[in-house]
Steps between C-alpha positions, in 0.01 A plus 500: 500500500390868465411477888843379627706800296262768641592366856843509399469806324303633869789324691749673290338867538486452874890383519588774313293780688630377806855485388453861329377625857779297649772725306335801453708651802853433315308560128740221324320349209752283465457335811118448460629332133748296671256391766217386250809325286607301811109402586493403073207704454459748228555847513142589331262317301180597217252330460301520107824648287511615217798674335530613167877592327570772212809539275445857304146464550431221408361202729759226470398262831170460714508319809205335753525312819299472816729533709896636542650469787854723481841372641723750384613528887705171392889644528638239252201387339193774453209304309149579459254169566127470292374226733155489318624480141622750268388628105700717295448604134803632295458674205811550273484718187574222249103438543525230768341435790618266773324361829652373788278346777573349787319383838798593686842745438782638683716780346863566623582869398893440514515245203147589349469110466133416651348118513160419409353199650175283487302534199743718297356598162707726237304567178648693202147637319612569206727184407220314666781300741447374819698404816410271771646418804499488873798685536760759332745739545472819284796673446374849393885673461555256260136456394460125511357235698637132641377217671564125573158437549288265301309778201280476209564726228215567230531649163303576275596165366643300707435379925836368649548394826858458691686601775727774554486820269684854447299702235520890400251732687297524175506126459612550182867259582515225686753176588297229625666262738286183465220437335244337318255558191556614174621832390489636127775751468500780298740818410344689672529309854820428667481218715882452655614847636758584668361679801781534669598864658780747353 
């Protein structure tokens, strides 16, 4: 796997050197971007990432991935594609910590939705919850996630299975769809939230 996105990643570099050299006389960047957008190849790519954001300081998101490949040169849809997986760590100042893995992601910029697919696992470490699934959408303007996919939710508690979910960021509230298993409900869980947007 690692072989076939260094040639691509070699493949890519040479397109885009030639393309740069092909330009260079009229200097248009956005030609070379429109070029690469028409031949659906990225406009640059990293391999071993790690980013780290701050709010006043203090570190409030860490990110890893192999590999991200960046298609911002998309006119009506920019997105940014983690082909080899993705693992971000959120840390709010409530005391929580949240996990988010994935083995792959894409990222659109315009709606700040991204989708998580194969293997998706979203852990809240300090309610000891757990989400799996092989696929969800994460919402992080409105800081939640949703997915019609078959999931199994663990509590500290409680396993249930089902399909179909939308649940806060913090997994904290959640409306389950379908499922199956039993649940013991508390006051301090809410287990049919309205999720929708205002």
């Amino acid at each position: 796997m690692k072989s076939t996105f260094s040639k691509y990643i070699i493949s890519s570099s040479v397109v885009i050197f030639l393309t740069t050299l092909l330009f260079s006389c009229t200097n248009k960047i956005t030609e070379v971007r429109d070029f690469l957008a028409d031949k659906n190849l990225p406009i640059g790519a990293a391999d071993h990432i790690s980013m780290i954001y701050k709010d006043s300081g203090n570190i409030t998101t860490k990110m890893t991935s192999p590999l991200l490949l960046d298609f911002s040169n998309r006119e009506e849809h920019p997105y940014t594609e983690f082909p080899e997986g993705i693992h971000i760590t959120k840390i709010y100042n409530t005391g929580d910590s949240l996990t988010v893995d994935g083995n792959y992601s894409i990222s659109y910029s315009k709606t700040n939705v991204s989708e998580l697919k194969e293997k998706v696992v979203i852990i809240n470490h300090k309610e000891k919850y757990t989400l799996k699934t092989s696929q969800i959408f994460w919402d992080q303007k409105y800081h939640y996630y949703i997915t019609e996919k078959p999931f199994v939710f663990i509590t500290p508690t409680d396993t249930l299975e089902g399909e179909g979910i939308e649940a806060t960021e913090n997994l904290k509230k959640w409306h389950i769809k379908n499922n199956s298993g039993v649940l013991q409900v508390n006051e301090s869980i809410d287990t049919n939230v309205n999720l929708k947007k205002e």
